[in-house]
C-alpha positions in Angstrom: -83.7 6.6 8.0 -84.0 9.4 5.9 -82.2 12.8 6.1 -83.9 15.8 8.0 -84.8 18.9 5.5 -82.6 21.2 7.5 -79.3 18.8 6.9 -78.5 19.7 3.3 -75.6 21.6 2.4 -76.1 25.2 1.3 -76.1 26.7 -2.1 -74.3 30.0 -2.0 -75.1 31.0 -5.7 -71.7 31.0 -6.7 -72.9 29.4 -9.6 -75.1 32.4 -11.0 -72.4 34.7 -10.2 -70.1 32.4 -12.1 -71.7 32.4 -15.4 -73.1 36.2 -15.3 -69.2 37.2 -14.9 -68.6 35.2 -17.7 -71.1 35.8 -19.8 -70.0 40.0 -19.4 -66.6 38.7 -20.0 -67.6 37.5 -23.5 -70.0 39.7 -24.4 -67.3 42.3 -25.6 -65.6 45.2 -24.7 -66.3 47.6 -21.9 -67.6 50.7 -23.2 -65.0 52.3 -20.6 -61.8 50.6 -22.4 -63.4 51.6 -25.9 -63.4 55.4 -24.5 -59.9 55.0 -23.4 -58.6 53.9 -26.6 -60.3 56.5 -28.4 -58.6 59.3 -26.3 -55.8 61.4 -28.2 -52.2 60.4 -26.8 -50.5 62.8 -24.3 -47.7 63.6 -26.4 -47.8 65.9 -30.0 -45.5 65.5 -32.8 -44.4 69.3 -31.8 -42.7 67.8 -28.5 -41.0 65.1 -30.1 -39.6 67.2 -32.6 -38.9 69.5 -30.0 -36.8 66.7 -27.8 -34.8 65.8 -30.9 -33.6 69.3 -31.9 -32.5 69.8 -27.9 -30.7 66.3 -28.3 -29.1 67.7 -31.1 -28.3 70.7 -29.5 -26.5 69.1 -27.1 -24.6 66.5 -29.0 -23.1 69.4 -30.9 -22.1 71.2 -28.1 -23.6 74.6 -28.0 -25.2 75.6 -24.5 -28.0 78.1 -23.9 
């Protein structure tokens, strides 16, 4: 006896999903993560500079 039509298990597409994440995966970098490595960093050279000569300041002992 053969099996009814209705009594095969169901695809979900999980497979399709499957490879178009993975093919997005390797088909390079987000154009998002590219613009957020391109940004300037927060900090300037003007507030590190800044930091050390309060550091130094301090470690000699003269107050404001």
């Amino acid at each position: 006896m053969t099996r009814h039509i209705a009594d095969r298990s169901r695809d979900d597409g999980s497979g399709r999903t499957r490879n178009y994440t993975r093919q997005e995966r390797e088909s390079g970098l987000h154009p998002a993560v590219a613009a957020l490595r391109m940004r300037p960093r927060a900090r300037s050279s003007e507030e590190t500079n800044r930091r050390a000569a309060e550091f130094a300041r301090i470690e000699r002992g003269h107050r404001v």
